[in-house]
PLY file of the C-alpha trace (Angstrom):
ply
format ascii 1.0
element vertex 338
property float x
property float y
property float z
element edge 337
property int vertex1
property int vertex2
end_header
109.96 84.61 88.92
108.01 82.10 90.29
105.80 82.60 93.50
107.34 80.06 96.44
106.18 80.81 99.78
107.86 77.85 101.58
111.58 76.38 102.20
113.30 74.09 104.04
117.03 75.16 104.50
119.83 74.31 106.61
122.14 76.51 108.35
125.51 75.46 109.32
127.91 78.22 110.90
131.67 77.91 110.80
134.10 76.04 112.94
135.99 77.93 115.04
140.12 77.86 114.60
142.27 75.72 116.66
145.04 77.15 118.69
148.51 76.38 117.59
151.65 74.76 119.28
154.43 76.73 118.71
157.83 78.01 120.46
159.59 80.78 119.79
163.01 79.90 117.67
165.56 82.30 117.10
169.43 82.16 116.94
171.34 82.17 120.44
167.41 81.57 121.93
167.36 77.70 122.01
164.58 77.49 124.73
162.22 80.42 123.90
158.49 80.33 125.50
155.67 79.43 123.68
154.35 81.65 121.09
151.26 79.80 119.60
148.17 81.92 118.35
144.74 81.76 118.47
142.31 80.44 116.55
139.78 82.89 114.38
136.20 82.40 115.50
133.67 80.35 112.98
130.96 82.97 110.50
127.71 83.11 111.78
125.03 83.44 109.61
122.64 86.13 109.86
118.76 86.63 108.17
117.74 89.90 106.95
114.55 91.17 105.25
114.88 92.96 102.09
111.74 95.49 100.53
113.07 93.86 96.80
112.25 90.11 97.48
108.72 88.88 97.58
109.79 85.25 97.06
111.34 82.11 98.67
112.54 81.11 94.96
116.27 81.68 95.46
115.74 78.92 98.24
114.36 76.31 95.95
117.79 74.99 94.39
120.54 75.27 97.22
118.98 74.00 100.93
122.34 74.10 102.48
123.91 77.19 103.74
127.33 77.04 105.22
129.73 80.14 106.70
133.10 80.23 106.76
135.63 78.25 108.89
137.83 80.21 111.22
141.35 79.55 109.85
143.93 77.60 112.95
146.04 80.18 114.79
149.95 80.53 113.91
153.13 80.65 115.39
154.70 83.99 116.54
151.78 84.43 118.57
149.62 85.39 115.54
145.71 84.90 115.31
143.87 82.63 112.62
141.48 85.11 110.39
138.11 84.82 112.10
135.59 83.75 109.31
133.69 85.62 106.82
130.02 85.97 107.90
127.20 84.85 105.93
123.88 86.84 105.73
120.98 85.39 103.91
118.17 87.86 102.55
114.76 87.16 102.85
111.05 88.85 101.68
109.22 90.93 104.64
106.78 88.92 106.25
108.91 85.74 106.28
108.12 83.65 109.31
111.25 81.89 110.77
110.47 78.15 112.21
112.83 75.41 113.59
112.15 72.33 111.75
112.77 70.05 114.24
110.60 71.63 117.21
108.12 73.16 114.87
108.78 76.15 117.27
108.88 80.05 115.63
111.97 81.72 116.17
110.73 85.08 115.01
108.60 87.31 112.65
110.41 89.35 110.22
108.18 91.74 109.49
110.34 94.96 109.24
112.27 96.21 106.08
116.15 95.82 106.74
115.43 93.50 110.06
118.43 91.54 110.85
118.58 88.25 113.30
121.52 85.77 114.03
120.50 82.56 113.45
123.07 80.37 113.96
126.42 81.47 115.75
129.67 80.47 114.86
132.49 78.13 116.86
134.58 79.58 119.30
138.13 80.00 118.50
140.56 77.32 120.38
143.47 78.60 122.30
147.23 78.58 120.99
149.55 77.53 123.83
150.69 81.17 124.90
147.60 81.19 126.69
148.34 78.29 129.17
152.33 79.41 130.43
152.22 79.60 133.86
155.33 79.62 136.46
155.43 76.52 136.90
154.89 75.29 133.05
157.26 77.26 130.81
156.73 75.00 128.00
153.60 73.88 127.12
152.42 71.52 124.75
148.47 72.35 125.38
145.70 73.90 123.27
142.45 73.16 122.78
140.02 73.11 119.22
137.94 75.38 117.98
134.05 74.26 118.57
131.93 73.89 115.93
129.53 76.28 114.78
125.50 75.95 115.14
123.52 73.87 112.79
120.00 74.35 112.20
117.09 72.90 110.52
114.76 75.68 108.81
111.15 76.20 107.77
110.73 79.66 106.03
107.16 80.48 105.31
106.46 83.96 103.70
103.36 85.42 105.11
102.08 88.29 102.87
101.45 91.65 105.35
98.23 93.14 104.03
95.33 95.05 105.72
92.39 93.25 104.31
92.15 89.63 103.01
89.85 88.55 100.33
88.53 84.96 100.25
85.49 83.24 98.28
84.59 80.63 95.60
86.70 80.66 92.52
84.86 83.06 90.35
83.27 85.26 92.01
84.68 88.17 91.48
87.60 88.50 93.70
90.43 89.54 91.39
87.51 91.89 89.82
87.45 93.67 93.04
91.13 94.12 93.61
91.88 95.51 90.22
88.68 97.81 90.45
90.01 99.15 93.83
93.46 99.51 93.21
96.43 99.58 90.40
96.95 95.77 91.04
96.66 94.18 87.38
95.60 90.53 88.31
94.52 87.69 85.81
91.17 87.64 85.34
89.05 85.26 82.92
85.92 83.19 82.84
87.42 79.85 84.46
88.10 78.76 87.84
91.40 78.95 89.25
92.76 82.09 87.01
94.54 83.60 90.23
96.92 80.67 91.17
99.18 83.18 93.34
98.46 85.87 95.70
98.00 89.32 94.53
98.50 92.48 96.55
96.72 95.83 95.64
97.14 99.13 97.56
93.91 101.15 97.50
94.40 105.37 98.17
91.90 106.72 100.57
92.23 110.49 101.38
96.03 110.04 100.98
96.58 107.18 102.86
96.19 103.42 101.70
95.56 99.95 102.82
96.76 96.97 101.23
94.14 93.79 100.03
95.36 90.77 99.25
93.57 88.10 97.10
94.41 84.70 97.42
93.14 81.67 95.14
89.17 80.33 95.47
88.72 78.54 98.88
86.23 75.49 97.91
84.36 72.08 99.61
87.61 69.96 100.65
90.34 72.58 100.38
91.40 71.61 104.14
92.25 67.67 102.61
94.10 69.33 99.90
91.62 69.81 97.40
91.85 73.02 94.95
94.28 75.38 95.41
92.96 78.15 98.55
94.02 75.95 101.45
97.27 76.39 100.71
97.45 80.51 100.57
95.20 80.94 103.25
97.79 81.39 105.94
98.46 84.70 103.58
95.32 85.95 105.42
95.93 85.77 109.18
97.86 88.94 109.30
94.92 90.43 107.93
92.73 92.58 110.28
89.59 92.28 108.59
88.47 89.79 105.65
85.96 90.24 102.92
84.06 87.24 101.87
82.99 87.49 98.51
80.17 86.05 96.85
78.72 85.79 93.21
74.77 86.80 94.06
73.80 86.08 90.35
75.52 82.44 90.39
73.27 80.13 91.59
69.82 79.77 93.74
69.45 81.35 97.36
70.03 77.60 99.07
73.14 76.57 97.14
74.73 80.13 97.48
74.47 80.01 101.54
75.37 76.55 101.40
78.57 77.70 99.51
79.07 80.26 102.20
78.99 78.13 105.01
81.24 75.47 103.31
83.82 78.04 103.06
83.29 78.98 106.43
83.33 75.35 107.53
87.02 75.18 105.83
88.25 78.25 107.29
87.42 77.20 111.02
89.38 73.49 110.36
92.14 75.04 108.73
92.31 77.96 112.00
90.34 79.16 114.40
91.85 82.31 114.84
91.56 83.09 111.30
87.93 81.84 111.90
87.26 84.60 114.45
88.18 87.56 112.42
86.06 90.17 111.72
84.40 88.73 108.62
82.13 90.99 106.19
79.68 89.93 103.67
80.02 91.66 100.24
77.60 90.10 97.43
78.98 90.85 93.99
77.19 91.01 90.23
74.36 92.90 91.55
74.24 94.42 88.27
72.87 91.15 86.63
69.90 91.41 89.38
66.88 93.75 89.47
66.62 95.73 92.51
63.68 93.36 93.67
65.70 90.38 92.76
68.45 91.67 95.06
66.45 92.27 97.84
64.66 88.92 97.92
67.44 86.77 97.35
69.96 88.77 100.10
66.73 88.02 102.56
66.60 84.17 101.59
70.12 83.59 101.66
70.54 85.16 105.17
67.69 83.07 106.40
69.68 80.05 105.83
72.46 81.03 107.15
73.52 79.69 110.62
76.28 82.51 112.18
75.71 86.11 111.73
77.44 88.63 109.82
78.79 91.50 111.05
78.11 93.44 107.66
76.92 93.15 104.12
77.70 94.97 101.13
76.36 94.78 97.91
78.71 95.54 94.96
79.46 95.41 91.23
83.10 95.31 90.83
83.24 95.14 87.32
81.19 98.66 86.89
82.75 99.78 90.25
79.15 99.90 92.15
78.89 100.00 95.84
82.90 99.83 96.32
83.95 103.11 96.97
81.92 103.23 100.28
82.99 99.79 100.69
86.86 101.16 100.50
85.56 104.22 102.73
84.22 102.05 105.20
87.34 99.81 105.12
89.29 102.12 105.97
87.70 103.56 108.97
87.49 100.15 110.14
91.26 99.96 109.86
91.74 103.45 111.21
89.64 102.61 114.74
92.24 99.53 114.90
95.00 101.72 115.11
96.08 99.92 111.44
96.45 103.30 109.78
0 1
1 2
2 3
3 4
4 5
5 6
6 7
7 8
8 9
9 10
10 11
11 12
12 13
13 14
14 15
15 16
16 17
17 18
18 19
19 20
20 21
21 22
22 23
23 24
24 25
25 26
26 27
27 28
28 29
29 30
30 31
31 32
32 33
33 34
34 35
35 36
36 37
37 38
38 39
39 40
40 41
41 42
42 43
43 44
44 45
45 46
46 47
47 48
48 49
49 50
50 51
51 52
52 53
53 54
54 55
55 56
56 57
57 58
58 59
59 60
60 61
61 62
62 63
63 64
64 65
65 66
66 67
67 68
68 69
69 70
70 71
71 72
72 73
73 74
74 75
75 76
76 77
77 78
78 79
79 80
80 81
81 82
82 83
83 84
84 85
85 86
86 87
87 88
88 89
89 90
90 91
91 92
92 93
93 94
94 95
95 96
96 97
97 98
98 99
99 100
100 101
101 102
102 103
103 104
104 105
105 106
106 107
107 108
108 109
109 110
110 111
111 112
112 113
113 114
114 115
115 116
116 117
117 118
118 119
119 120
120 121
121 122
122 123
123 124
124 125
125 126
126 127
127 128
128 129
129 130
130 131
131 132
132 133
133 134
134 135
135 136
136 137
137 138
138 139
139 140
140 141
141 142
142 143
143 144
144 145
145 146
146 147
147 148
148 149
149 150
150 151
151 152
152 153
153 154
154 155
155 156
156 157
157 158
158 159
159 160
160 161
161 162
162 163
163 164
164 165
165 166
166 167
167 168
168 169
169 170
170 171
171 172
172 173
173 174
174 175
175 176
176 177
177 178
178 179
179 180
180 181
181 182
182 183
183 184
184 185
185 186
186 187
187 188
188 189
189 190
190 191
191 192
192 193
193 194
194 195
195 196
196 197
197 198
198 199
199 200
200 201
201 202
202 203
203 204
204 205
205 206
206 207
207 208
208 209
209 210
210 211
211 212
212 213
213 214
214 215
215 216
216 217
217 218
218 219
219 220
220 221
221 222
222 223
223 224
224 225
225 226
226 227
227 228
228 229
229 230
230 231
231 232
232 233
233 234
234 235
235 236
236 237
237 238
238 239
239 240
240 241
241 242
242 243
243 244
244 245
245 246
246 247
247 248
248 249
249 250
250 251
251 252
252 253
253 254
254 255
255 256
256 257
257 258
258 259
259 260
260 261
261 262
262 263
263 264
264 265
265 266
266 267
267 268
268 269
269 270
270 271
271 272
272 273
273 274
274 275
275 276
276 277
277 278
278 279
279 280
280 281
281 282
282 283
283 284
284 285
285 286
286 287
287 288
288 289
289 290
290 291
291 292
292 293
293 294
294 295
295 296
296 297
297 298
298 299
299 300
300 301
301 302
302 303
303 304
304 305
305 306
306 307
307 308
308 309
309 310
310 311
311 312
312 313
313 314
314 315
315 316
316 317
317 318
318 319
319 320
320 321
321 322
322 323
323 324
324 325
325 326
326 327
327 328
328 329
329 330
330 331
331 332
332 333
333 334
334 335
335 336
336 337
């Protein structure tokens, strides 16, 4: 099923029943009082999160979403059916925005979660309801109101622990399946992870779960290669790992790379910007220990914010990362995330 992480829907609850004008009509009983019923009440329509979606697909063909109609009250005093409610299901994580006011309704981040989004009309009243002394036979009632109609953005935000991010290539999908039973696509060309991937990682029988998102590169805030787009993926994330390819190119262009994709984060969002942000260089293996060491030193040199930490790992021969999953997750653990 293909990955869709956005939708625009709208939401249109049912119209409430009108009341009815009746009087009762029996033999011998010419004149008998009013006896019109009420009107059912509209559907609403309800969101709930559901553990077996991790999609917005089903939203991609029908935008429209309408509940039932409350059916018109009768005579003989008898209510109109109210109508059926209407409950849409949607992945955990999905963030709930009115389209209009680009303001967010709510975070449905909870398995089986359940919100009313729009309400339905009110039922109208049959003509029982206004006989008074002094008006035996009405001829009033009123309409059933209509039901809410809203404009929605759904945007499915992944929930994971840690957030990869880095140049296409350099390793990120590596790490991810080394770490965990995640199975992404990997190959020697850019742009082989075109979706997010989530792997869960066991540590001392608990887990954490890391997402990896497409390569972030120079331009991705106007739109250019595929990262911008996913990185919103990353700002439940408590921590992020920014991974670089050590043995890709010289010292200069490498921390230039790293500040470009710095650069991008901090115009796409600041607070993503400010998270706590480690270092892990990866294909140490193609280095000598010497190389390592002088290259780390002349990359960090150039660089103008610090870093909080630096790793050095091979994920392909799974070097450095277990203390780099150990560490992770007492990081997680003094944040109260495990």
């Amino acid at each position: 099923m293909q990955f869709i992480d956005e939708a625009i829907i709208q939401v249109q609850a049912g119209k409430g029943g009108d009341g009815c004008i009746s009087f009762r009509r029996e033999k011998y009983i010419p004149k008998g009082g009013p006896n019109g019923g009420d009107g059912g009440n509209g559907g609403n329509i309800w969101l709930e999160t559901s553990r077996n979606l991790n999609t917005l697909f089903h939203f991609k063909f029908k935008k429209i979403f309408t509940a039932i109609n409350g059916d018109n009250g009768k005579s003989n005093n008898r209510s109109g059916k109210k109508g059926n409610d209407l409950i849409l299901y949607v992945p955990i994580g999905t963030r709930v925005i009115n389209n209009y006011t680009n303001e967010i309704i709510i975070d449905m981040n909870i398995h089986n979660s359940k919100i009313l989004i729009a309400r339905g009309g009110w039922h109208g009243l049959g003509n029982t309801r206004f006989k008074s002394s002094t008006n035996r036979t009405p001829y009033q009632r009123t309409k059933g109101t209509k039901g809410e109609v809203l404009n929605l953005k759904l945007e499915l935000i992944l929930l994971a622990d840690v957030g990869t991010l880095g140049l296409p290539n350099a390793g990120k999908s590596t790490l991810i399946q080394s770490i965990s039973s995640a199975k992404p696509k990997i190959a020697e060309y850019p742009f082989t992870t075109l979706i997010p991937i989530l792997g869960v990682v066991q540590i001392r029988k608990n887990n954490f779960v890391v997402a990896d998102i497409p390569g972030v590169i120079q331009g991705a805030s106007k739109g250019i290669g595929l990262g911008i787009q996913f990185l919103k993926h990353l700002e439940r994330c408590k921590i992020l790992l920014h991974i670089v390819d050590i043995a890709s190119d010289s010292s200069s262009t490498i921390a230039k790379n790293i500040q470009d994709i710095e650069h991008e984060i901090k115009i796409y969002n600041i607070y993503l910007y400010n998270k706590t942000r480690w270092l892990i260089f990866n294909k140490i293996d193609l280095l000598t220990h010497k190389q390592q060491k002088e290259k780390i030193n002349n990359i960090l040199k150039l660089l103008i914010n610090p870093i909080n930490k630096i790793y050095l790992i091979s994920s392909l021969n799974q070097i450095g990362t277990k203390k780099l999953c150990i560490d992770l997750f007492e990081f997680l653990k003094l944040n109260e995330k495990l």
